[in-house]
N, C-alpha and C positions, 0 to 999 in steps of 0.2 A: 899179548895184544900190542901192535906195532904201530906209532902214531904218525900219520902223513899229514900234507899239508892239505888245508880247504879255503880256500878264494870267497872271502865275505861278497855277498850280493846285496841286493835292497833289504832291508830288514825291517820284522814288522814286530811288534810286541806288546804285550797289555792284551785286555778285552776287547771285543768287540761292542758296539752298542748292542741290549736287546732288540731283540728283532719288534717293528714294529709297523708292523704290516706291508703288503702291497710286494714288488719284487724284492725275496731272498737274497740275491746276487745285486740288488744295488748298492751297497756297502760293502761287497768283499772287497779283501786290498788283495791287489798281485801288480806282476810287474813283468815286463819280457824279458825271457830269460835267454841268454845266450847258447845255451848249450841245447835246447831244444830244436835244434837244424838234426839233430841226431834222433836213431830211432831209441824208443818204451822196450828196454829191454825186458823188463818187467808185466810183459802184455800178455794177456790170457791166450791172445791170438798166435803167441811164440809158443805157448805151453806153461806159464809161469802161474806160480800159486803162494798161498800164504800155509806154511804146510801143518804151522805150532804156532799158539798163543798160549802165556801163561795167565789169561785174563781174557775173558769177550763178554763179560756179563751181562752187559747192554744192547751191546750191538756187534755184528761177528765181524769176525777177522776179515772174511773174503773178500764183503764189501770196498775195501783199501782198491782193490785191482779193475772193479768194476771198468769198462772205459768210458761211461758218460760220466757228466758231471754229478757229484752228487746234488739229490734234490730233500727236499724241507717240506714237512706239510705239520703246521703248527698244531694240529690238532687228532694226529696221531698217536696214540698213548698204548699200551701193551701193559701190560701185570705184571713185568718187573718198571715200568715207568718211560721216560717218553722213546720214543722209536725213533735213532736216527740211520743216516746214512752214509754210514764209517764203521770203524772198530773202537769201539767204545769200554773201557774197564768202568770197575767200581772203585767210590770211592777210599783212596789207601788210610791207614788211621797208626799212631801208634801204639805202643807196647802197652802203655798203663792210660788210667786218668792223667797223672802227673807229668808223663810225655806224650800227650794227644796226638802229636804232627809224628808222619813218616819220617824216615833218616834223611839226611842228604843221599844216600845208597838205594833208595828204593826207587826202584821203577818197575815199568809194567815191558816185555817184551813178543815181537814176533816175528818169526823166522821165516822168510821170502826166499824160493828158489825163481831163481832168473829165467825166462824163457830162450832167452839165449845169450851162453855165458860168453862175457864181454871186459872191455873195459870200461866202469864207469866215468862218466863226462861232465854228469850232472845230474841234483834228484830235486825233485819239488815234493815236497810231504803239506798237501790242504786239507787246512783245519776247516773248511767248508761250513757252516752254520753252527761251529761249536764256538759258541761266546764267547761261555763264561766255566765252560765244561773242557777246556782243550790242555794239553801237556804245557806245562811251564816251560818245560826245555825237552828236546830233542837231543838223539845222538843215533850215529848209523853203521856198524859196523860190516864188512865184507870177507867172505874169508873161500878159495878153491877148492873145492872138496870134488874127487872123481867119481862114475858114477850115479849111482840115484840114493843119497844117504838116506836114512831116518832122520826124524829130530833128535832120537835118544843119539844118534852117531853126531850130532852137528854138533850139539851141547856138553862132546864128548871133552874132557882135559887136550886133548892132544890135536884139538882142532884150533890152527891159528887163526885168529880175528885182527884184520885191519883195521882201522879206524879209516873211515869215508869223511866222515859229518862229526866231528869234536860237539861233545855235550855242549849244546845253544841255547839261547831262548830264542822261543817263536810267540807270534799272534795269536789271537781269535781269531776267527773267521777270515784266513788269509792262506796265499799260498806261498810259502814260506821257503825258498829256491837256494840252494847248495851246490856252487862249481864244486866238481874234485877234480884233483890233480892226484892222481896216485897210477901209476903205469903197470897194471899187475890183470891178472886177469879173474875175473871173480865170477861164481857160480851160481853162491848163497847169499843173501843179506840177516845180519839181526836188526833189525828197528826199535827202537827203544825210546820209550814216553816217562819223562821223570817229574813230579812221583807217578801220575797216573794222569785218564783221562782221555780224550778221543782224539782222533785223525781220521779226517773223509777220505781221502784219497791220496797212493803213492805213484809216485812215476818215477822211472830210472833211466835216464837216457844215458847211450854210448854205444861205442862199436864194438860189432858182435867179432868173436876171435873163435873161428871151429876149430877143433880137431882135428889134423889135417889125415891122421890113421882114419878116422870116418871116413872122409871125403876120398881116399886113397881106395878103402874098401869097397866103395859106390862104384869108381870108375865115372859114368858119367852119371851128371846130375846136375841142377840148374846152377852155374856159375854166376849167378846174379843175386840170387833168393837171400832176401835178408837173413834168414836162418842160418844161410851157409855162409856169410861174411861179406855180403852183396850191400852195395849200398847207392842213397842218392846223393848227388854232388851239388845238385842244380833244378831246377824246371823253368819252364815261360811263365806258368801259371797255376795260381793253387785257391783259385776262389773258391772253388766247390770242397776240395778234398784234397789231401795232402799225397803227393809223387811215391811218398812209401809204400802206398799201399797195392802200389804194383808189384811188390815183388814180396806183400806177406804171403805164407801159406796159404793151401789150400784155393779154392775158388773164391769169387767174390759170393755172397749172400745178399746182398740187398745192393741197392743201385748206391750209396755213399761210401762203399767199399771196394772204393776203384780209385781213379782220378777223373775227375771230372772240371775241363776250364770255362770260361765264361764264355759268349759269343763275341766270336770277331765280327769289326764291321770295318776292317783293311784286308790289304791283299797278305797279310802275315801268317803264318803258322805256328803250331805249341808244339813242347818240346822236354822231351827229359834225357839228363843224362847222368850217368852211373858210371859207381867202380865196381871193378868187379872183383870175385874172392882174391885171386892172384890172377897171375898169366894164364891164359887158358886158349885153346881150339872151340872152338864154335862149331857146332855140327848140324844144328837145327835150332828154329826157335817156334814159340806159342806166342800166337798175340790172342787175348780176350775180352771179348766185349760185356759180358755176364751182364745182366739189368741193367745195361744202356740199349736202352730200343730208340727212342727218338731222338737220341745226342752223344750216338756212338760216333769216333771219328770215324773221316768219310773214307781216307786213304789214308796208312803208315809206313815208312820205310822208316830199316835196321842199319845203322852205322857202327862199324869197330874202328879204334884208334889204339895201335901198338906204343904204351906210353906215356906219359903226360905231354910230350910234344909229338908225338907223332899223327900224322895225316888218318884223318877220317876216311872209310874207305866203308862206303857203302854196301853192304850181303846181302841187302833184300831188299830191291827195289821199292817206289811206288807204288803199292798194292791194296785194291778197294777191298773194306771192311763190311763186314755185315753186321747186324744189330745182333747184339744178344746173342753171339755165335763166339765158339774157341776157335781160332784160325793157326791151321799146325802149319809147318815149312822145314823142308828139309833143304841144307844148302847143300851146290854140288860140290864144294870141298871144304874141309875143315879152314876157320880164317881165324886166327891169332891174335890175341886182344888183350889190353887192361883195362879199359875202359867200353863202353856201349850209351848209345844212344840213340832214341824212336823218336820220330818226327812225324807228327800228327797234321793232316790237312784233311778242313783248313783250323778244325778247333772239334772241342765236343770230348770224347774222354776214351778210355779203355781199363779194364777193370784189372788185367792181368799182362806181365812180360816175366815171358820164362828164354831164358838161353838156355840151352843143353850142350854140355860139352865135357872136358877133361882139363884138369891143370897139367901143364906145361912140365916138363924139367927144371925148369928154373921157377917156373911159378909154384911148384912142389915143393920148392928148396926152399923160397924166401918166408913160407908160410908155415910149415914147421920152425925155421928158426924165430920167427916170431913169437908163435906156440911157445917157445921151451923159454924165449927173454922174458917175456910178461907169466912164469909161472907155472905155464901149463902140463 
């Protein structure tokens, strides 16, 4: 196990007060966290799972990945005792009468594959309405494994584990926020609660790092798509919904699984813009409106910039948007890009942006070498 460095953030510790009545959440402690401009690699909506626990007796593992917040109903009780909304162990004990307390060495662990293997940036582990019932200290370890392993293979001797999150103490009822700084590219996590105890909720933020033999294999495929290494740099506006969620998988599902901004009332317009996996040709794009009927944007046009200084250059015009409609486009020649961004008039939202295209020669080259520095 190899120890890297971890950037202290706000820190919270001790108990929380019992809960005592009225809003759950008016007494959590949190704090903005910096590294949260990045995406939840750990997102069910990437494919990410809790796949082993050596303990859920209370409450299950899976709950950790949920994406709302967890919620508290004081007067929910089940036959092994109260029901929350986390992963919850039993309590640990010692060997005899005479050594009651667990060791310093015990803890409770589980084992998180990432939805999309990355470099992590940042993790918030929330102890969410665990008071008086939450881990004393924390520790997180990360380790690349190829693949879809087992637990029994994760847990194997010959599987190297990083250190992310150096054993801490955290709060009650708080969200409890961890920079890392470690440059490697990680697949799997172990989470680790010492001695025992619950955590509502896990998030991993960082950038996603593909494979670049997948994406080689594909040929084309959306060069934007968070999954594949697409990311956002920027927006106008995120009152409704966060800019990410234009380039999760799949379709949107309900109308807050898009972006959606507030209404203008100037002559302005909204805005996102993105990097893309590497250098790529642009061949065609998707724009989607899925469950925006009354506050779909009204018009979008597609810009590519070769660069981080180069001139935006416009591939799809000004083009009116329909409610609730996938809008396909084919361009009539491939346009070369590292960056992308859609410009929405005059406000209102779109649920999906897909590019289609191929990496570059060079945009092939710099992404496998990256691949191979960070590990992969």
């Amino acid at each position: 196990m190899t120890a890297q460095h971890q950037s202290p953030l706000a820190r919270f510790t001790g108990d929380a007060n019992p809960y005592g009545g009225g809003d759950p959440y008016a007494d959590h402690r949190s704090a903005d966290f910096p590294f949260t401009q990045y995406a939840n690699l750990a997102d069910r909506q990437l494919g990410a799972g809790v796949i082993a626990a050596n303990d859920e007796f209370f409450a299950q593992r899976e709950n950790l990945l949920l994406p709302e917040r967890a919620e508290f109903d004081p007067e929910h009780f089940g036959h092994k005792g109260k029901i929350m909304d986390g992963w919850e162990t039993r309590r640990r004990r010692g060997a005899s009468a005479e050594h009651p307390w667990p060791t310093a060495d015990d803890h409770d662990w589980a084992l998180v594959r990432l939805g999309a293997p990355g470099v992590v940036r940042g993790i918030v582990i929330d102890t969410a309405h665990f008071r008086g019932n939450y881990p004393q200290a924390v520790s997180v370890e990360g380790a690349s494994v190829p693949g879809s392993p087992s637990p029994e293979e994760l847990l194997a001797d010959d599987v190297k584990w990083t250190t992310l999150v150096p054993r801490t103490a955290v709060g009650g009822h708080a969200a409890n926020g961890f920079a890392v700084d470690v440059e490697q590219r990680i697949t799997h996590l172990r989470v680790n609660q010492h001695p025992d105890g619950g955590i509502a909720r896990l998030r991993v933020y960082g950038e996603v790092v593909p494979d670049p033999r997948w994406l080689s294999v594909l040929g084309t495929f959306d060069v934007v798509a968070l999954e594949n290494g697409g990311q956002v740099e920027d927006a106008s506006n995120l009152f409704y919904s966060p800019a990410t969620n234009t380039i999760q998988p799949g379709r949107s599902r309900k109308m807050d699984d898009g972006w959606e901004t507030r209404r203008r009332r100037d002559q302005g317009h909204d805005w996102i813009r993105y990097q893309l996996v590497a250098r790529s040709e642009i061949r065609a794009i998707e724009i989607d409106t899925a469950y925006l009927k009354g506050n779909s944007a009204g018009w979008a046009s597609v810009s590519v910039r070769d660069g981080v200084d180069g001139e935006w250059v416009e591939v799809l015009p000004r083009t009116r948007l329909q409610p609730d409609t996938n809008h396909r486009f084919v361009l009539a020649g491939p346009s070369v890009g590292t960056h992308a961004r859609v410009d929405i008039f005059p406000d209102g939202g779109i649920s999906r942006l897909r590019l289609f295209g191929s990496l570059t020669e060079e945009g092939a080259a710099r992404l496998a070498a990256r691949h191979q520095e960070l590990g992969g």
